[in-house]
C-alpha positions in Angstrom: 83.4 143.3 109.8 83.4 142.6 113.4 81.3 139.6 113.4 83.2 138.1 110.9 86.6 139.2 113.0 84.8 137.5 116.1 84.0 134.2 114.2 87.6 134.3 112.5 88.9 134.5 116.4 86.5 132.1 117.9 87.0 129.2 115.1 91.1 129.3 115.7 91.0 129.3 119.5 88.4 126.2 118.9 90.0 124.5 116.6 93.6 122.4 116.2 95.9 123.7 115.2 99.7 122.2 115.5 102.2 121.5 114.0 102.4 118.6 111.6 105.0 118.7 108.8 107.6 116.1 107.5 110.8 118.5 107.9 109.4 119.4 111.6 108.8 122.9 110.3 107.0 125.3 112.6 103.7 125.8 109.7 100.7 125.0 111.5 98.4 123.2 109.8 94.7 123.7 110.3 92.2 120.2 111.4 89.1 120.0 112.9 89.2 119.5 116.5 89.4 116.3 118.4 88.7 115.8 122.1 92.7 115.9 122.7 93.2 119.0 121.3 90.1 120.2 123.1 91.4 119.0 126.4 95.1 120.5 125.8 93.3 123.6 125.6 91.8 123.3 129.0 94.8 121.7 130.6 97.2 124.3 128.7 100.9 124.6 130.9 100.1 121.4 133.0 101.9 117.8 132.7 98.8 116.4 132.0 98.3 119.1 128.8 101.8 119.0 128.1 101.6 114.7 127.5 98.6 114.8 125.5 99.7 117.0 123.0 103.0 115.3 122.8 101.7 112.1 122.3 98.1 113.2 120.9 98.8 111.2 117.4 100.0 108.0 119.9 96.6 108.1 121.5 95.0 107.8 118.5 96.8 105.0 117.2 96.2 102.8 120.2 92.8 103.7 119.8 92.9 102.4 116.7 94.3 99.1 117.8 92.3 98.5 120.6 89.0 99.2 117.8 90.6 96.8 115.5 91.3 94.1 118.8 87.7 95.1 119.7 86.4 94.3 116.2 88.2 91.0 116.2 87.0 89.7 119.2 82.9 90.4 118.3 83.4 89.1 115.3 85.0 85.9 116.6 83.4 85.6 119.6 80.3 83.3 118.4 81.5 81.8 115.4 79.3 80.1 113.3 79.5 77.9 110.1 76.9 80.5 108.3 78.5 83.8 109.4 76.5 86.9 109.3 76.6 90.2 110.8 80.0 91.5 111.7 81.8 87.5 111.2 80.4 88.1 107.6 82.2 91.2 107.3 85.6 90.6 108.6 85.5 87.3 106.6 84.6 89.5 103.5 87.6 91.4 104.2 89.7 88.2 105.0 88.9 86.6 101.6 89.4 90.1 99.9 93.3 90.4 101.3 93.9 86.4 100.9 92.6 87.1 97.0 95.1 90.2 96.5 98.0 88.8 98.1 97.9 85.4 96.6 97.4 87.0 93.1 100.4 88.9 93.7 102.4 86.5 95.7 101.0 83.1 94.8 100.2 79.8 97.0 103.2 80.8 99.3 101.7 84.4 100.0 99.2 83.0 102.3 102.2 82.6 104.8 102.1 86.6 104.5 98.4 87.3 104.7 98.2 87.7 108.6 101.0 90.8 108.6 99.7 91.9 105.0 95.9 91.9 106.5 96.2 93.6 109.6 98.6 96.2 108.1 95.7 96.9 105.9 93.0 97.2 108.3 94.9 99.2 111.2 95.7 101.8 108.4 92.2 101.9 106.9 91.0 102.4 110.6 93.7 104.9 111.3 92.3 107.0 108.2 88.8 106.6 108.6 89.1 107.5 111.6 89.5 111.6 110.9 85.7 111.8 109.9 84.5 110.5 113.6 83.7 113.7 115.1 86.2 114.0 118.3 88.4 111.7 116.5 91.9 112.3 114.7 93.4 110.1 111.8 97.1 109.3 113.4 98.3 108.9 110.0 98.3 112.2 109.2 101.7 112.7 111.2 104.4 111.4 109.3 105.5 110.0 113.0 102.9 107.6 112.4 103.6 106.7 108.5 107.2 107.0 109.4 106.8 103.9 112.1 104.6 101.9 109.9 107.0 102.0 107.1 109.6 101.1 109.2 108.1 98.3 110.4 107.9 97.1 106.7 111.3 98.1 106.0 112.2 95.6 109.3 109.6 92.7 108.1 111.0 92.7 104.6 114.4 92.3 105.8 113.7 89.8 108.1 112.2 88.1 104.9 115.0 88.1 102.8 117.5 86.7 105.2 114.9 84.0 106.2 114.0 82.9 102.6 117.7 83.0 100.8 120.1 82.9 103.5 122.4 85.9 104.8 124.5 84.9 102.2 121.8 84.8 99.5 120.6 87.8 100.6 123.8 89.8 100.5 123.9 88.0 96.9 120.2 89.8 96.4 121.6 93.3 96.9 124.3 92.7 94.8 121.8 92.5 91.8 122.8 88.4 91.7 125.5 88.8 89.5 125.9 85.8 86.9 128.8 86.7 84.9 131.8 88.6 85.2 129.8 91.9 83.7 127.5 91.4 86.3 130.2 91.0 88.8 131.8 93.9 87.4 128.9 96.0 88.6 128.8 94.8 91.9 130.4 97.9 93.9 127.6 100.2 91.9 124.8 97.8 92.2 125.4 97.1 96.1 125.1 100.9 97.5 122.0 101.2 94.6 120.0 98.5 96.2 120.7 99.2 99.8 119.7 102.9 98.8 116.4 101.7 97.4 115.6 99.3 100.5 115.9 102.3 102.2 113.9 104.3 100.1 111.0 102.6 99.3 109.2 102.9 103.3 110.6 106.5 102.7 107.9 106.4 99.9 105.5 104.7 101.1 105.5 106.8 104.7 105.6 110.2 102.9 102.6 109.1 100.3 100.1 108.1 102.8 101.4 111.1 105.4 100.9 113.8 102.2 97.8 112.4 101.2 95.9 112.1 104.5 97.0 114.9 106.1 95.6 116.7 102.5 92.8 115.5 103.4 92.3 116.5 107.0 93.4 119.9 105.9 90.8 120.4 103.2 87.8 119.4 105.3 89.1 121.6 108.1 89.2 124.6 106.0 85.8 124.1 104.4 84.2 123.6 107.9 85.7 126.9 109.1 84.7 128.6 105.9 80.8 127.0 106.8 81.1 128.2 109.9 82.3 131.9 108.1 79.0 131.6 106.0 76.8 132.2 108.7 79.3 134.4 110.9 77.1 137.8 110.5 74.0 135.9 112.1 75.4 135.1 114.8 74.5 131.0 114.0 76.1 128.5 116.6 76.4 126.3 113.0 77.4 126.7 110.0 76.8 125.3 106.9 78.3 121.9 106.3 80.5 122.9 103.0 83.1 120.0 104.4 80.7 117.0 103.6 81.4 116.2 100.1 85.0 116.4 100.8 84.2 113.8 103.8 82.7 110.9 101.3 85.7 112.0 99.0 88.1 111.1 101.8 86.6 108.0 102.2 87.0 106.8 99.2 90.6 108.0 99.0 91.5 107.0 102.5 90.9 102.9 101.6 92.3 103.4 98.6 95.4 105.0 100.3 95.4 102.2 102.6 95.2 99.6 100.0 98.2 101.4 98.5 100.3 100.6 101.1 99.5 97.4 101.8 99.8 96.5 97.9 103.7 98.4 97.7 104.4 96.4 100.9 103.1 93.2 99.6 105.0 93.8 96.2 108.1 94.6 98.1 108.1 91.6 100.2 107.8 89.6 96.5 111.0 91.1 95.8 113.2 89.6 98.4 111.8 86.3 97.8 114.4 83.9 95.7 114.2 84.2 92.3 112.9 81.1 91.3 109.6 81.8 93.3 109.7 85.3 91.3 109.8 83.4 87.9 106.9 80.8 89.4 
């Protein structure tokens, strides 16, 4: 047993482990390494140590901007009439967005396309981005979902005081009475929707958090049970039991992201007047 002690010891002082939970509890929460964690390790008790794991999952997320920046600019740099390479694929995924949101929207969802499309592809990169090796998905901190949502909860707001008015808009959470019943309701039907604004980037920040960080979890453990495997002979690998939970997550990691994007899209359809509802 005291190879397999040894291994048991070695895999949790290599791998991450901290604290990631949406009450802030003090569970850890097993994922594979990254090269932050790695460095925090080395650098444990300095400032240096000390600012990377406090803002590890901020890192990541900037990293994920700048790839997404990065991407942009290749893709745009030589445009050309007949796109092909990396132009053909941002294109693809241009036309793919513009498709959803105007089939859900309309002709007057293509105003929305550039906040709806890079929502999209800054989360699909953010959850992708667990299964680089060295690499960390940022949305598996529910400080990350929690920011995103918010900044939906913000954008939809802004929308429906743009498009009806403030006063149309305080005439939107009211539930747009039309007749003394539905004027009646008013004091239950106000608090009710300004509850539900509120809860719906509560929902979407806790369903992409929960999900991803599922993930992360699940291919951690198998890779420290592969590692287990092949404990008592002394291997410096292990068998790779994590991989078919990889292509799993990511499959469920674009359709996690296209989740989001399709709640937030649906959401901002709500707060539009309710003429272009009924169009």
């Amino acid at each position: 047993m005291e190879p397999v002690h040894s291994a048991v010891e070695q895999v949790a002082h290599e791998a991450a482990q901290h604290v990631q939970h949406a009450s802030q509890s003090e569970q850890p929460v097993k994922e594979l390494a990254n090269f932050i964690t790695l460095l925090v390790e080395k650098l444990h008790g300095t400032p240096v140590g000390n600012f990377l794991h406090h803002w590890e999952n901020f890192l990541f997320s900037m990293i994920a901007a700048l790839s997404l920046v990065l991407i942009c600019f290749i893709a745009t740099r030589k445009k050309s009439l007949i796109p092909s390479g990396l132009q053909n694929l941002v294109e693809m995924v241009v036309e793919g967005m513009e498709s959803m949101v105007v089939g859900v929207m309309g002709d007057r969802g293509r105003a929305y396309i550039p906040f709806i499309g890079t929502l999209f592809i800054y989360i699909f990169i953010q959850n992708w981005m667990g299964l680089v090796p060295g690499l960390k998905s940022p949305t598996s901190s529910i400080n990350t979902t929690a920011g995103l949502a918010v900044s939906v909860f913000f954008y939809v707001q802004w929308i429906g005081i743009k498009e009806n008015g403030f006063g149309g808009y305080l005439f939107h959470l009211m539930g747009s009475p039309k007749d003394v019943t539905g004027w009646a309701m008013v004091p239950m039907n106000l608090p009710l929707h300004i509850l539900e604004e509120f809860i719906r980037p509560l929902s979407l920040a806790l369903r992409l958090f929960g999900n991803v960080l599922g993930e992360d979890a699940l291919i951690g453990v198998f890779a420290g049970l592969g590692i287990l495997t092949l404990s008592f002979i002394h291997s410096p690998v292990g068998i790779p039991l994590q991989l078919p939970f990889m292509m799993l997550a990511m499959l469920t990691g674009t359709i996690q992201a296209l989740v989001f994007t399709l709640l937030s899209t649906i959401y901002i359809t709500l707060m539009l007047p309710h003429e272009e509802h009924e169009h």
